[in-house]
C-alpha positions in Angstrom: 14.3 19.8 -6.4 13.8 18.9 -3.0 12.1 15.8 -2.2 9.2 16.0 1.1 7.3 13.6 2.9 3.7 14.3 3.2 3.3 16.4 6.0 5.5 18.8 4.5 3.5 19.5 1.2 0.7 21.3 2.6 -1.1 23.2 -0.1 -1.4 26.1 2.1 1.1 26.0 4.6 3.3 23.2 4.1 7.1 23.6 3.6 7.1 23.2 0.1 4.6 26.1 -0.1 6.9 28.4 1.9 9.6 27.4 -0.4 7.9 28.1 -3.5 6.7 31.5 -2.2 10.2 32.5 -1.9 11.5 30.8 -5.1 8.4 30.2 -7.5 10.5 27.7 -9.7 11.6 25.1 -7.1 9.5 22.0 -7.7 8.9 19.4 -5.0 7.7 15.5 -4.9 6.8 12.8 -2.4 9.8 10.6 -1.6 9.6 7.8 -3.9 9.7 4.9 -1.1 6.9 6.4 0.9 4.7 6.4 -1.7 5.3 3.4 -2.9 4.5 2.1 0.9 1.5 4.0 0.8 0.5 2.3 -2.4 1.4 -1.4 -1.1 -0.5 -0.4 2.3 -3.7 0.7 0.4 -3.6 -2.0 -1.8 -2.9 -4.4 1.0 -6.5 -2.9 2.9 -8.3 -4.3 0.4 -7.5 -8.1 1.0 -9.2 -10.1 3.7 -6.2 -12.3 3.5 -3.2 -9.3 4.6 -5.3 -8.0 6.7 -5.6 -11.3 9.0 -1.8 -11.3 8.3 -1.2 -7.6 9.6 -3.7 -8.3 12.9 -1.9 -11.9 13.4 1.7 -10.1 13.4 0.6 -6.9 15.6 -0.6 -9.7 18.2 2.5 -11.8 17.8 4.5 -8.5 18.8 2.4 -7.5 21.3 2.4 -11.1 23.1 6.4 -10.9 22.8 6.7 -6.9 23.6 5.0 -6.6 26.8 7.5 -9.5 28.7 11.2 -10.1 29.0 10.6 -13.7 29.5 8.8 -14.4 26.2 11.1 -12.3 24.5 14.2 -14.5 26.4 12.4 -17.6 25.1 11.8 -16.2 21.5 15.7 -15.6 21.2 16.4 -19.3 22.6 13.7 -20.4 20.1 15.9 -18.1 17.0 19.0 -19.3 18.3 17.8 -23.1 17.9 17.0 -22.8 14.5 19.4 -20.5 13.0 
C-alpha cells in the first residue's frame, strides 16, 4: 500500500497510476490527515462565522509579518503573559 497526497493520484498520469501500470495489484489512498483537513476546510467555507475568523487571523499575521518591530513587541507582549 503506499499512501499519496493528491497531486500524486492523477487518474492519468499521477504516480500512483505509473505504479499500478507496473504492478496492477498495488492499491493507493489519500493520507488520512490531509483529508481530514480538506474536509474541516470545506466544511469550515460554509460558515460566515470561520470565515471572518480565517480573514481576521491572515490580517493579524500579515500586520505582525511584514515588521520586526511589531513582531519585537508581540514577543514582549507573549512574554508578559506567559
Amino acid at each position: 500500500m503506499v499512501h499519496l497526497t493528491s497531486n500524486m493520484t492523477g487518474y492519468k498520469s499521477g504516480v500512483a497510476t505509473r505504479f499500478k501500470k507496473i504492478n496492477p495489484f498495488m492499491s493507493s489512498n489519500h493520507c488520512v490527515s490531509h483529508r481530514l483537513h480538506l474536509a474541516g476546510k470545506d466544511a469550515s467555507d460554509k460558515v460566515t462565522y470561520f470565515q471572518k475568523y480565517e480573514k481576521t487571523l491572515h490580517n493579524l499575521y500579515g500586520y505582525f509579518s511584514r515588521s520586526h518591530n511589531r513582531q519585537d513587541i508581540l514577543e514582549l507582549i507573549y512574554l508578559l503573559f506567559y
